[in-house]
VONUDREN-979260 format. One record per residue (C-alpha): x, y, z. Coordinates in nm, 4 decimals. Each point is the difference from the previous one (the first is absolute). Layout:
N
xx X yy Y zz Z
...
This chain:
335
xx -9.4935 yy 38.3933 zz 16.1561
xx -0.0442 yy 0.4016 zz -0.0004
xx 0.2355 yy 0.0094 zz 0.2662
xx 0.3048 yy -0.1588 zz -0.1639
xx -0.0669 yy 0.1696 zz -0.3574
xx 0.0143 yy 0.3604 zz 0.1467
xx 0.3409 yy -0.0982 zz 0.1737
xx 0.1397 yy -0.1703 zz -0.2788
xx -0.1157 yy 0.3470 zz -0.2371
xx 0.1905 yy 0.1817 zz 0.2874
xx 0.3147 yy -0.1514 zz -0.1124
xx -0.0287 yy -0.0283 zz -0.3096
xx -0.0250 yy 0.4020 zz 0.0080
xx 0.3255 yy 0.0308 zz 0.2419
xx 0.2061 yy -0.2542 zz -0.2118
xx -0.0935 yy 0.2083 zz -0.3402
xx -0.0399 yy 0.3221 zz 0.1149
xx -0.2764 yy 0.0839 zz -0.2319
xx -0.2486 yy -0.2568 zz -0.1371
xx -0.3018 yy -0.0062 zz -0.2686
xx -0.3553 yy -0.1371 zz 0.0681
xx 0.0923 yy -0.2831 zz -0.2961
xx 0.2877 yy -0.0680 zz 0.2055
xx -0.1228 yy -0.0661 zz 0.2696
xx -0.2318 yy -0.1956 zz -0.1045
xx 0.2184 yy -0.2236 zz -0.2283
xx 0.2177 yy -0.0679 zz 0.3526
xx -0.2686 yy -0.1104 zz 0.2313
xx -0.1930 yy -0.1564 zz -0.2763
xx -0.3400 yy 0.1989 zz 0.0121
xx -0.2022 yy 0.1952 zz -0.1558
xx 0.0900 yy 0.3319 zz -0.0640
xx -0.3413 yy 0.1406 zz 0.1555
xx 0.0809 yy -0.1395 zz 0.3111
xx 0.4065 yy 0.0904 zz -0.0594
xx -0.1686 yy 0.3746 zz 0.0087
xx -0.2096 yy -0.0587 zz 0.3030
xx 0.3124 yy -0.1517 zz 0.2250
xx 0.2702 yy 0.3146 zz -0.0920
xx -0.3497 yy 0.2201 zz 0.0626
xx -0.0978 yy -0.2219 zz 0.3493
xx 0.3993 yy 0.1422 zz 0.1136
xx -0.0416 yy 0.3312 zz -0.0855
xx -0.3135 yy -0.0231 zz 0.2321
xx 0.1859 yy -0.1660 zz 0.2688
xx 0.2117 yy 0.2284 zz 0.0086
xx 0.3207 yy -0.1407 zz -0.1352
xx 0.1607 yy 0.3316 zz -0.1936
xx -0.0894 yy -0.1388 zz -0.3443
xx -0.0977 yy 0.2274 zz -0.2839
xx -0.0707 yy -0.0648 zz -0.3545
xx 0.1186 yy 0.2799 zz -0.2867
xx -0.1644 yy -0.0033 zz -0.3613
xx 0.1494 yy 0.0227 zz -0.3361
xx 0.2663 yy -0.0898 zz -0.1529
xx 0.2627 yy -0.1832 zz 0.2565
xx -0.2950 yy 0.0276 zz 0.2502
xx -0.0793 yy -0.2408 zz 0.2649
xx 0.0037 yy -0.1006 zz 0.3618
xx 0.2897 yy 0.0851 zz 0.2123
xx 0.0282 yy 0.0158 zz 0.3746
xx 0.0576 yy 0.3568 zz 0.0919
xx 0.3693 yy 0.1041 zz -0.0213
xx 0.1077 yy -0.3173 zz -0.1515
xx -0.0217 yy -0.1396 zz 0.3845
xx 0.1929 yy -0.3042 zz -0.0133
xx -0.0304 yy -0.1373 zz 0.3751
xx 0.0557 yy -0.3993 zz 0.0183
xx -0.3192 yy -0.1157 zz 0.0350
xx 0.1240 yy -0.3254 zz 0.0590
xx 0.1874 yy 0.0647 zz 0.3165
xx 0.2616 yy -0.2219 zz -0.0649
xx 0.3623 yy 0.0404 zz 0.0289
xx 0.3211 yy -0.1551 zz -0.2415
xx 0.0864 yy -0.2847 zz 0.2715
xx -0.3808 yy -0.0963 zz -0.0059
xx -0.0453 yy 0.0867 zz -0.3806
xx 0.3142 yy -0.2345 zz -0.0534
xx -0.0849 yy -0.2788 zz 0.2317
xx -0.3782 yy -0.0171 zz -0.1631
xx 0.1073 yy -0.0557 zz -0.3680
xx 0.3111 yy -0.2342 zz 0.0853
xx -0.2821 yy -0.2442 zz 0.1935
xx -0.3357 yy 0.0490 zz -0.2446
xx 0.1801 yy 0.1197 zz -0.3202
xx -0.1456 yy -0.1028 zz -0.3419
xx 0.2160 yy -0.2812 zz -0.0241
xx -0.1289 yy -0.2267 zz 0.2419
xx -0.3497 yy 0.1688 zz 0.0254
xx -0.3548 yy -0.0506 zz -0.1059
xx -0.1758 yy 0.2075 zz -0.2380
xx -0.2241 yy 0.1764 zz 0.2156
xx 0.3114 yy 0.1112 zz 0.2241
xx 0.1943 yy 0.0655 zz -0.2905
xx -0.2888 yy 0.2734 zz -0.0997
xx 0.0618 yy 0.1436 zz 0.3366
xx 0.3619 yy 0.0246 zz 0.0204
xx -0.0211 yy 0.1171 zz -0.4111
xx -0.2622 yy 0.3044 zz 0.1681
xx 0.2307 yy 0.0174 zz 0.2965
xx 0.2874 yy 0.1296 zz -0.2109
xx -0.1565 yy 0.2373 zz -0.1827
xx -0.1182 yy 0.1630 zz 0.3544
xx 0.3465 yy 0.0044 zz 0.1253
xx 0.1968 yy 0.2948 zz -0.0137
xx 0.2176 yy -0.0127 zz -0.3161
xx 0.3140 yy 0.0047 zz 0.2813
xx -0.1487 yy -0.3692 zz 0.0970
xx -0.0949 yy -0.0926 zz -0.3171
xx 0.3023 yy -0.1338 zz -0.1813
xx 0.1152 yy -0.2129 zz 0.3565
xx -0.3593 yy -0.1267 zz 0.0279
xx 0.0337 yy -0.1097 zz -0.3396
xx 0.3844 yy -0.1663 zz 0.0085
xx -0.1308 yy -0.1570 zz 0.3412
xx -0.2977 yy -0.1923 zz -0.1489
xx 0.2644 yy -0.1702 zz -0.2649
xx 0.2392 yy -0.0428 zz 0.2698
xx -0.1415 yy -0.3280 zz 0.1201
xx -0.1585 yy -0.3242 zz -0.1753
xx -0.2126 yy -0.2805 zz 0.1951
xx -0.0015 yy -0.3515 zz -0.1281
xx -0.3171 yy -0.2097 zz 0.1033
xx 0.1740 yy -0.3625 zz -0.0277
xx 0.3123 yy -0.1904 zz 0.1577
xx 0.2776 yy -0.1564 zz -0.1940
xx -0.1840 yy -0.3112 zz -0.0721
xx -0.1990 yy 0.2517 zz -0.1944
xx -0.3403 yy -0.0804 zz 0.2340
xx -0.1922 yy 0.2830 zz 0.1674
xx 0.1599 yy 0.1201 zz 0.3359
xx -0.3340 yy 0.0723 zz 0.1120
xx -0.3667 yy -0.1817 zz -0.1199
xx -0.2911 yy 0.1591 zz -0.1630
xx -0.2532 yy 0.1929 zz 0.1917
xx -0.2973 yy 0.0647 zz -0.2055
xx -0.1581 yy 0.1314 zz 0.2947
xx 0.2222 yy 0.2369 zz 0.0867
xx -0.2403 yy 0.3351 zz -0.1600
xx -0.3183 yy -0.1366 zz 0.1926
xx 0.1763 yy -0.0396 zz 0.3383
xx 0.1448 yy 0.3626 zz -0.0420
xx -0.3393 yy 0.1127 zz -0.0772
xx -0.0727 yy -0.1847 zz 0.3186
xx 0.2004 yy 0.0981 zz 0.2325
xx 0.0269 yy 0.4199 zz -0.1580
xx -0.4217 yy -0.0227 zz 0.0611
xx -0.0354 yy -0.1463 zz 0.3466
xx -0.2107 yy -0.2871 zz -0.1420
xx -0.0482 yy -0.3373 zz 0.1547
xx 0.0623 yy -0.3550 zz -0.2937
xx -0.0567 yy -0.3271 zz -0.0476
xx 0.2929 yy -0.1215 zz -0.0854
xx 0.0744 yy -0.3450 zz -0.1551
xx 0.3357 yy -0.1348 zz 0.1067
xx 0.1658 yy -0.3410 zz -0.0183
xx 0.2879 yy -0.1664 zz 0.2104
xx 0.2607 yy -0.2569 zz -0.1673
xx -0.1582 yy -0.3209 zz 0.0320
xx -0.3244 yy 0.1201 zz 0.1093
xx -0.3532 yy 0.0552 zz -0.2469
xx -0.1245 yy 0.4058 zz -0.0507
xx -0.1563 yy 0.1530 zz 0.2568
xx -0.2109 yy 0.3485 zz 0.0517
xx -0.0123 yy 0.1995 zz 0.2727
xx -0.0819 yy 0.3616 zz 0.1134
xx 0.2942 yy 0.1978 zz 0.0494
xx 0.0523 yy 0.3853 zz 0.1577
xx 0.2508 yy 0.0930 zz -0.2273
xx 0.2841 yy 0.2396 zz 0.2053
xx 0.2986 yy 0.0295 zz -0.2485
xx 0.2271 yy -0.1702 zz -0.1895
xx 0.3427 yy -0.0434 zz 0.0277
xx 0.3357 yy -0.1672 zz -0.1609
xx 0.2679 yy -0.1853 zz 0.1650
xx 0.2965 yy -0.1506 zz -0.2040
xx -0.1744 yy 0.0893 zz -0.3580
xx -0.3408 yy -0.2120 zz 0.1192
xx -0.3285 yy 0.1895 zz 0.0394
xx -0.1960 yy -0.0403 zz 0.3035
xx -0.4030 yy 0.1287 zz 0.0854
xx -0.0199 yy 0.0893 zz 0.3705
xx -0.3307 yy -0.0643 zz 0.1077
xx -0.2509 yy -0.0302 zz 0.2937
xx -0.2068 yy -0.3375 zz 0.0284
xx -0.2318 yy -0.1383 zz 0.2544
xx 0.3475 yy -0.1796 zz 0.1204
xx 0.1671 yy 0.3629 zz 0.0524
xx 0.3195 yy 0.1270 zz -0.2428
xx 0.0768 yy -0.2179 zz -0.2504
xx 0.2470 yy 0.0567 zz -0.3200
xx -0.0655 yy -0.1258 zz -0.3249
xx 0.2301 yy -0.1073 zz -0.2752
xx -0.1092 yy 0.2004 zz -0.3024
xx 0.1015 yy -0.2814 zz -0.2213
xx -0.2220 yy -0.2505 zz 0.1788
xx -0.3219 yy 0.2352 zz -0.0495
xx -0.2757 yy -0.1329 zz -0.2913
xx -0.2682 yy 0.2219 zz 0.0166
xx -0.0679 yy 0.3721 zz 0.1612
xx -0.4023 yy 0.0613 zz -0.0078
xx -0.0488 yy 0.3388 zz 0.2197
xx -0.3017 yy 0.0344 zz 0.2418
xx -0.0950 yy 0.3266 zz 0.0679
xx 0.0407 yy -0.0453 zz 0.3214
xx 0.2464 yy 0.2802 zz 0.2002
xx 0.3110 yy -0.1380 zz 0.1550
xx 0.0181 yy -0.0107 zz 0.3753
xx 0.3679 yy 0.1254 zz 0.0868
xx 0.1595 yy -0.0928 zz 0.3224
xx 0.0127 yy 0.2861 zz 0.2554
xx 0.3219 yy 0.1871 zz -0.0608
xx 0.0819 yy -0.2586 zz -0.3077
xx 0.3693 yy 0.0848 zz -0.1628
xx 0.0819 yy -0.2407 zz -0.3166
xx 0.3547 yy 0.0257 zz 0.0812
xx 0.0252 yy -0.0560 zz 0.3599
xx -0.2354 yy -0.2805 zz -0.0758
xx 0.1855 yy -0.1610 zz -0.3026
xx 0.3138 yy 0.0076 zz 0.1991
xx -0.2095 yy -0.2076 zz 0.2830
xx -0.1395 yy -0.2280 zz -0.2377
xx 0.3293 yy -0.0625 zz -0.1973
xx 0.1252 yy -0.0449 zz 0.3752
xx -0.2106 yy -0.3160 zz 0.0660
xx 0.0772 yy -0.1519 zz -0.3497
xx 0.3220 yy 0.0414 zz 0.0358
xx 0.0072 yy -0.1856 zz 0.3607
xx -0.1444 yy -0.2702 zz -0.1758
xx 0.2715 yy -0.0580 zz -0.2434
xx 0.2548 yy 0.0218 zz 0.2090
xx -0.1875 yy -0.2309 zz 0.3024
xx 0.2674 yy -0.2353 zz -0.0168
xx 0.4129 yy -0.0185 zz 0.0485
xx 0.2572 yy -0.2567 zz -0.1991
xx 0.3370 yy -0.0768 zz 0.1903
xx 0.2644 yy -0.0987 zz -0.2513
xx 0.3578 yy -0.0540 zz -0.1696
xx 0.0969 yy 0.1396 zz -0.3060
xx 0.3128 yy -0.0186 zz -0.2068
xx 0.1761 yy 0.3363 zz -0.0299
xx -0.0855 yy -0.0271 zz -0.3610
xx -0.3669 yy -0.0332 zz 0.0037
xx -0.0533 yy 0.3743 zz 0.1439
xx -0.0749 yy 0.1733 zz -0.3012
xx -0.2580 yy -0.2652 zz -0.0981
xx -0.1582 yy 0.0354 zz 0.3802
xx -0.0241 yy 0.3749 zz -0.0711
xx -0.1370 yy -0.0385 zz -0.2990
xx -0.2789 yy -0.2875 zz 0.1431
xx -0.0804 yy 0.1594 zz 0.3010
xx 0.1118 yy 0.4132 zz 0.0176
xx -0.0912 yy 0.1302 zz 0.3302
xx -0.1078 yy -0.3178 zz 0.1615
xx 0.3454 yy -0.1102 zz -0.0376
xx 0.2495 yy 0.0021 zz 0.3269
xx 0.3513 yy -0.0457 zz -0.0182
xx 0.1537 yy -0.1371 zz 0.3128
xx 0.3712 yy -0.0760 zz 0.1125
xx 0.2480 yy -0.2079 zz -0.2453
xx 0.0042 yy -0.3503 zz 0.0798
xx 0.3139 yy -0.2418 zz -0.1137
xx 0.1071 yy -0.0944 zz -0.3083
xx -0.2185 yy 0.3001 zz -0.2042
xx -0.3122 yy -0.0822 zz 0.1458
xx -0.2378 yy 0.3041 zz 0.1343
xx -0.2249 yy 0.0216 zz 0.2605
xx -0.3704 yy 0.1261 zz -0.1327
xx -0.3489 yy 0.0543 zz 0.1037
xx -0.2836 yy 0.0432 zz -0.2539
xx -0.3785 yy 0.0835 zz 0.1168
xx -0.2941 yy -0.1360 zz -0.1883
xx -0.3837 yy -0.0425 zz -0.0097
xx 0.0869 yy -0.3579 zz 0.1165
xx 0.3348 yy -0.2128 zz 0.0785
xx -0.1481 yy -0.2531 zz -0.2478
xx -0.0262 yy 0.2945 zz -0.3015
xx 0.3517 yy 0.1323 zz 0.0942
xx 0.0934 yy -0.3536 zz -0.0292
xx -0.1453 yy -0.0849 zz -0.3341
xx 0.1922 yy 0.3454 zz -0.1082
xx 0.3442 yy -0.1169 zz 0.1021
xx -0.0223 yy -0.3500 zz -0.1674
xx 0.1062 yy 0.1272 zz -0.3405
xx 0.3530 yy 0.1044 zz 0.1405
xx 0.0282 yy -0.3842 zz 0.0855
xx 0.2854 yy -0.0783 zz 0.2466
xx 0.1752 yy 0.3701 zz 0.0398
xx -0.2876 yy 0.0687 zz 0.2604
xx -0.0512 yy -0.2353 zz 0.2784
xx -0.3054 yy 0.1029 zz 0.2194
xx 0.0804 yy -0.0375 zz 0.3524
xx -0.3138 yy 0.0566 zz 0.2118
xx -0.2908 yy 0.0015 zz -0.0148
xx -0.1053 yy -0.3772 zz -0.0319
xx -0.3467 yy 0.0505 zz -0.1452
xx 0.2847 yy 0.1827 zz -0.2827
xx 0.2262 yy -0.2989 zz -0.0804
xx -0.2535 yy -0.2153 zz 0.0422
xx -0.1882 yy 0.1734 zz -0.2865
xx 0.3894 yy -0.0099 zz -0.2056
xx 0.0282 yy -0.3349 zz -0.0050
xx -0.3720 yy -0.1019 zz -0.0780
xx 0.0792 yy 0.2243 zz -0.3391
xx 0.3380 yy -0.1447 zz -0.0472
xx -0.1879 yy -0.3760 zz 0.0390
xx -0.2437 yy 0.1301 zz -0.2774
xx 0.2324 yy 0.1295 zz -0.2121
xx 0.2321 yy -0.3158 zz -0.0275
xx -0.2945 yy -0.2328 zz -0.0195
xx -0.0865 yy 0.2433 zz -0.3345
xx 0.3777 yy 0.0440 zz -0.1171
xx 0.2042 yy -0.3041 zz 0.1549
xx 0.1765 yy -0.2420 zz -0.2473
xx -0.2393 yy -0.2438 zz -0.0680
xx -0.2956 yy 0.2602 zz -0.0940
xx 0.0600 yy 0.0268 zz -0.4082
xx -0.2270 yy 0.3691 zz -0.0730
xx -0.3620 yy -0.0686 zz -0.0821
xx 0.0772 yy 0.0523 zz -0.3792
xx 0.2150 yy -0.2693 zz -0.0247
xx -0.1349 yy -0.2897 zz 0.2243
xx -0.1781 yy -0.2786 zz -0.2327
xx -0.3532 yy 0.0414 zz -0.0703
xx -0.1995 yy -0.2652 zz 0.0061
xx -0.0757 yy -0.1910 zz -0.3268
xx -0.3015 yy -0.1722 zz -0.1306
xx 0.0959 yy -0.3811 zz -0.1211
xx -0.0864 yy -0.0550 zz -0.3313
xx -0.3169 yy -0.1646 zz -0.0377
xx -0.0476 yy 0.0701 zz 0.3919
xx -0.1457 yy 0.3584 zz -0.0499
xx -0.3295 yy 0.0846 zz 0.0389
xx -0.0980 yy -0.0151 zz -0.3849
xx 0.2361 yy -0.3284 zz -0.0256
């Protein structure tokens, strides 16, 4: 756009003082025809920009003015390139923040640029798999959202076919490194998992907004309700004194440590979508937890422990090594 080009030629001239038509062009990638036009389109506009002739000629703003365009201070400058420097961003950004510096007062410049090395992001955990999945989508919701344009989107549950519906796409958000699409549907708000989404087809249709609609206020509803859900139900047990870290580590927040029993044995409470998931989520620590209440809980425990020594007990050999069965010779079915 126009618009952008004529700013981005505005600081280009306050970062070098004095600029050429060829370099101007050779920075925003155009022609230098229309180079001439944009430093010409300021001068009309009023921005004190004047062009000289000859030899160590060109366009300056008038009496070197070197006001920061950008409006931005060190703290902000700083906090910009430590989150969204090169290291960890895309290319497009990284063409921004690479024009960014060059706009920036050459007291900003060398922190702006010690600030975007400063920090490195690494995409996967230390099983070496991706912290977060793939969204392919990601550009076309954007584009959604940015525009005020109503989708179809195609979205599929776990265990569940594809489906398509028409969504009013608000905003999108991230909670815990996992992209979400807020959206309104003929059901009211709904969030999407961006990782869930197969297909983005826009309508053309404008988006109807919610009166006085805030994405924030509204994510932090939304999140509100999910969250009730996965914490809808409470676990009553005893833990050995030992087992804590392993607790903290399973469960984080949902963990609550309550007063020392005898013999090194803890009091804890642990919410959960369900007492039968918290449940399946203690068995691996085997007898150092004993769930106390309630039933539906331990009832759950000792169906899994059932299963497991019916799989493991002494008289199951592994599948590997239990005989297979053998054709008799002159029994089989070409004997």
């Amino acid at each position: 756009m126009r618009a952008d080009r004529l700013v981005a030629t505005l600081l280009f001239l306050q970062s070098r003082g004095r600029v050429t038509v060829s370099e101007v062009a050779a920075e925003l990638e155009v022609s230098e025809r229309t180079a001439r036009r944009d430093l010409e389109a300021l001068a009309t506009a009023g921005i004190p920009v004047y062009s000289q002739r000859g030899r160590g000629g060109g366009w300056s703003l008038v009496g070197g003015a070197r006001t920061d365009l950008t409006g931005l201070t060190a703290g902000e400058i700083r906090a910009l390139f430590l989150v969204a420097g090169p290291s960890s961003a895309g290319p497009e950004l990284r063409t921004a923040l690479r024009k960014l510096v060059k706009a920036l007062p050459a007291t900003f410049r060398s922190e702006a640029e010690a600030a975007s090395r400063a920090r490195v992001t690494d995409g996967t955990d230390w099983s070496r798999s991706p912290v977060t999945a793939a969204t392919p989508h990601l550009e076309a919701l954007q584009r959604a959202v940015v525009d005020g344009t109503q989708i179809r989107l195609g979205y599929e549950r776990p265990g569940r076919p594809a489906g398509e519906r028409t969504v009013h796409p608000l905003g999108l958000a991230s909670k815990a490194g996992v992209g979400y699409l807020v959206a309104g549907t003929a059901h009211g708000l709904r969030t999407f998992r961006l990782s869930r989404v197969t297909s983005v087809e826009a309508t053309g249709e404008p988006v109807v907004r919610p009166e006085d609609f805030d994405l924030a206020t509204t994510w932090r509803s939304l999140a509100a309700r999910m969250e009730d859900r996965l914490l809808a139900a409470t676990v009553r047990a005893r833990a050995e004194r030992s087992a804590e870290p392993l607790l903290q580590g399973l469960f984080g927040g949902r963990l609550r440590i309550g007063r020392p029993l005898a013999s090194d044995w803890l009091e804890v409470e642990i919410d959960g979508p369900s007492p039968q998931i918290v449940a399946a989520q203690l068995a691996g620590l085997g007898g150092r937890v004993e769930i106390l209440d309630p039933p539906e809980a331990r009832a759950r425990l000792a169906e899994l422990a059932a299963e497991l020594a019916a799989l493991y007990g002494p008289d199951r050999a592994p599948a590997d090594q239990e005989p297979e069965y053998q054709w008799d010779r002159g029994t089989g079915p070409d004997g």
